[in-house]
C-alpha positions in Angstrom: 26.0 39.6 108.3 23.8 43.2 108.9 27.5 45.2 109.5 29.1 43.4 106.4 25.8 44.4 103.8 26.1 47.8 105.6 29.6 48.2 105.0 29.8 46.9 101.5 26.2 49.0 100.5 24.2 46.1 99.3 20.7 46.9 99.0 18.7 45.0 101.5 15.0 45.7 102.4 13.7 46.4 106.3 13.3 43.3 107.9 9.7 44.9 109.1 7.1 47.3 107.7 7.1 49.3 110.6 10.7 50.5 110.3 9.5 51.7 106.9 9.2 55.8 107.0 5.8 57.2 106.8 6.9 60.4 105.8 4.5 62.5 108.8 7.4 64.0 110.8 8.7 67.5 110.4 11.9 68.3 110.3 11.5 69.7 113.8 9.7 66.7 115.3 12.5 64.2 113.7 15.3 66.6 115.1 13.6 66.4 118.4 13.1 62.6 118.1 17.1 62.7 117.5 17.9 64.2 120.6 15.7 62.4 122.6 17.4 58.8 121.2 20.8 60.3 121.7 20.2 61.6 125.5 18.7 57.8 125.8 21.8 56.5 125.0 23.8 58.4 126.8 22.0 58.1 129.7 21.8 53.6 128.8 25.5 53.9 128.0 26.9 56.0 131.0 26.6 53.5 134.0 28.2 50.4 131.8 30.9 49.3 133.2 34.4 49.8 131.1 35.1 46.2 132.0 32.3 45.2 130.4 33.1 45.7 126.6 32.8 42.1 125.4 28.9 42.0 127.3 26.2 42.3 125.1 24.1 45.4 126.2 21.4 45.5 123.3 19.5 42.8 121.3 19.3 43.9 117.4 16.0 42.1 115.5 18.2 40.9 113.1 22.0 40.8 114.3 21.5 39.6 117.9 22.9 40.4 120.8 25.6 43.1 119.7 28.2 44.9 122.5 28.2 48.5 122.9 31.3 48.9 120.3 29.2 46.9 117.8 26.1 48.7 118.5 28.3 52.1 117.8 29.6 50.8 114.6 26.7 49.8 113.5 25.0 52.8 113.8 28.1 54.7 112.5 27.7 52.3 109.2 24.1 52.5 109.1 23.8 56.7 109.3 26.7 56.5 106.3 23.9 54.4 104.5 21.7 56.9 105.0 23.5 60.0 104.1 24.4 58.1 100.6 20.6 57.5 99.6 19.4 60.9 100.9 22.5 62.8 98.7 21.6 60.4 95.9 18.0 61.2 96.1 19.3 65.7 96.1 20.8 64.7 92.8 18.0 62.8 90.9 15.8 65.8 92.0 17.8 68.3 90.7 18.4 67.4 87.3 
């Protein structure tokens, strides 16, 4: 259900307050908070065995147990969710 809203853009709100954005991170500090997630990952996703791809490796809060492809595509939709309200907020504050 959480990939198909993703991947059709329906509006949905955060299942939690405190995956809300505060809006108290630099740019800096949120590029450094990226890098640290995405060496995490590697790091989580490295000694997984290949054989493995129908094993559920992470637990999503609202999804479930999800496999390292779903988690991937997941995130893939949910950063193209992102992208489309942060460019559709640059063009309300331009005009």
């Amino acid at each position: 259900m959480v990939m198909f809203v993703l991947a059709c853009h329906l509006p949905a709100k955060v299942p939690s307050p405190r995956y809300l954005p505060q809006g108290q991170s630099s740019l800096p500090d949120l590029r450094r908070d990226w890098g640290e997630m995405q060496q995490w990952l590697r790091s989580y996703v490295g000694p997984l065995d290949r054989g493995d791809s129908a094993k559920a490796v992470f637990g999503h809060p609202i999804a479930g147990p999800m496999t390292m492809q779903q988690v991937l595509d997941m995130g893939k939709l949910h950063l193209a969710t992102h992208t489309r309200q942060i460019r559709r907020l640059e063009v309300l504050t331009k005009h």
